[in-house]
N, C-alpha and C positions, 0 to 999 in steps of 0.2 A: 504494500500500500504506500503511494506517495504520500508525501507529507507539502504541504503549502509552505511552512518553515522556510525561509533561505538557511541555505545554507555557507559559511564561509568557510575555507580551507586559508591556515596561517601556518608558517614557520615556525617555530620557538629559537626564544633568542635566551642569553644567560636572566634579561629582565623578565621571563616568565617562569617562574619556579612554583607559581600557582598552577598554570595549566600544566604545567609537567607531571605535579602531584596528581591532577583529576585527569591526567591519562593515563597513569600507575595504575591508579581505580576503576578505570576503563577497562582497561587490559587484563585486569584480575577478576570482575565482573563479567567478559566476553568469555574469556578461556576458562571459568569457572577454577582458579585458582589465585584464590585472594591471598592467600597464605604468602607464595610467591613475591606478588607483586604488592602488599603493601604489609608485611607483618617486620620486616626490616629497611625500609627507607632507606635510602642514601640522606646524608646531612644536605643542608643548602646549598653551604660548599660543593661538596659533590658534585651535584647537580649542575650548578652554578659553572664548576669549571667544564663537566661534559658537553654544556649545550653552549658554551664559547668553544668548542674543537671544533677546527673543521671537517675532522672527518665524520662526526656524529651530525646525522640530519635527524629532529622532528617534528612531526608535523602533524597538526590538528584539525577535526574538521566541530564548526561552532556551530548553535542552533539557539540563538539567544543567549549566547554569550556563555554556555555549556558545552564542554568536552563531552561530542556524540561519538566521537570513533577521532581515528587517529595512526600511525605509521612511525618507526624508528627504524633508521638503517645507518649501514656505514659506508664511507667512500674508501675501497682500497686503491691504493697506489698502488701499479704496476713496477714489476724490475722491465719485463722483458721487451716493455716499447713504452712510451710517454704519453699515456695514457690511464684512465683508471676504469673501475665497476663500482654500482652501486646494487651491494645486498641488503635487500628487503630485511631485517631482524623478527620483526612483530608488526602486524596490520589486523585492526580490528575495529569494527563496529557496536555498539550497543545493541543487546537484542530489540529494545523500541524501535531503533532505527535502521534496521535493515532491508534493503531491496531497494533502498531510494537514492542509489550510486553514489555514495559516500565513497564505501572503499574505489571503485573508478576514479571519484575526483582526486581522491588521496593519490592515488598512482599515476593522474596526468600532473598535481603539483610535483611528482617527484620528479618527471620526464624533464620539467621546465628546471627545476635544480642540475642534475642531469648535464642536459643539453649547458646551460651557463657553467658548468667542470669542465666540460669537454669528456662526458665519460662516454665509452661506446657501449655500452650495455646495464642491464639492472636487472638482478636475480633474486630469486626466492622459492624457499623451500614448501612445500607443505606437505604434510601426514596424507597417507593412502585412503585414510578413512575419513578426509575434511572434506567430501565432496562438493561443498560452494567454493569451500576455497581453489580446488582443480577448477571446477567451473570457473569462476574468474581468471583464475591465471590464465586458460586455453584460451579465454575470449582476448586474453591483451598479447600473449606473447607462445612462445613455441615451446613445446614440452620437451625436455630431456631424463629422461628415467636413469639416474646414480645411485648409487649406495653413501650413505650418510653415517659418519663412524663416530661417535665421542669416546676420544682418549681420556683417561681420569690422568691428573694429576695428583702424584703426591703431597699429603699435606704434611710440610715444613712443620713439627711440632716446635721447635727453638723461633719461630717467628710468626707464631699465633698467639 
């Protein structure tokens, strides 16, 4: 169901530490793991210094001045030519607000960030079993089937 609502799609800059926080809650809320996403906070600071990097993009979409969905990625730099990518990390809508091309908008602000890096591409993963999320992704871009591995690190006990 559409919504009348405008919608605006914004950047976060170090001076948004409020919406950063109500996209934590976004995101904890959509992926049904709030534990995750806000039971350990990052400090101000944190925050503050991640969304002054340039390689951390995020980006919000508003609805009266509310974090309805929203997108975090990184920009890697290339070694092997002067260029970079930009991976998708987390992309997520509110359950109120879905089917009303939020997540689209979010991924054509990113195209325009993007395009202004000079990046040639922008990937992202998603689970076998997130069918809208396959569904979206097919409709913007071209499927590649990898395998996905997470290596554990050791934890340092003398530096915890």
């Amino acid at each position: 169901m559409l919504s009348s609502e405008p919608i605006s799609i914004r950047q976060l800059s170090a001076k948004d530490l409020t919406l950063m926080e109500s996209l934590l809650a976004t995101f904890g809320e959509a992926f049904d793991d709030v534990e995750t996403y806000c039971s350990s906070r990052p400090s101000n600071a944190y925050l503050k210094r991640l969304l002054s990097r340039d390689y951390f993009i995020a980006i919000v979409a508003l609805k009266n001045g509310s974090v309805v969905g929203g997108l975090t990625a990184y920009e890697l730099q290339k070694f092997e030519q002067e260029r970079s990518e930009i991976y998708i990390y987390d992309l997520a809508v509110a359950a109120a607000h879905r089917r009303e091309g939020i997540a689209t908008a979010l991924i054509q602000e990113l195209k325009k960030i993007a395009v202004a890096r000079a990046a040639y591409v922008i990937f992202v993963q998603a689970d076998l079993e997130d069918d809208p999320a396959i569904a979206l992704y097919t409709k913007l871009g071209i499927r590649e089937d990898v395998l996905h591995f997470d290596i554990a690190v050791p934890v340092d006990d003398d530096n915890v």
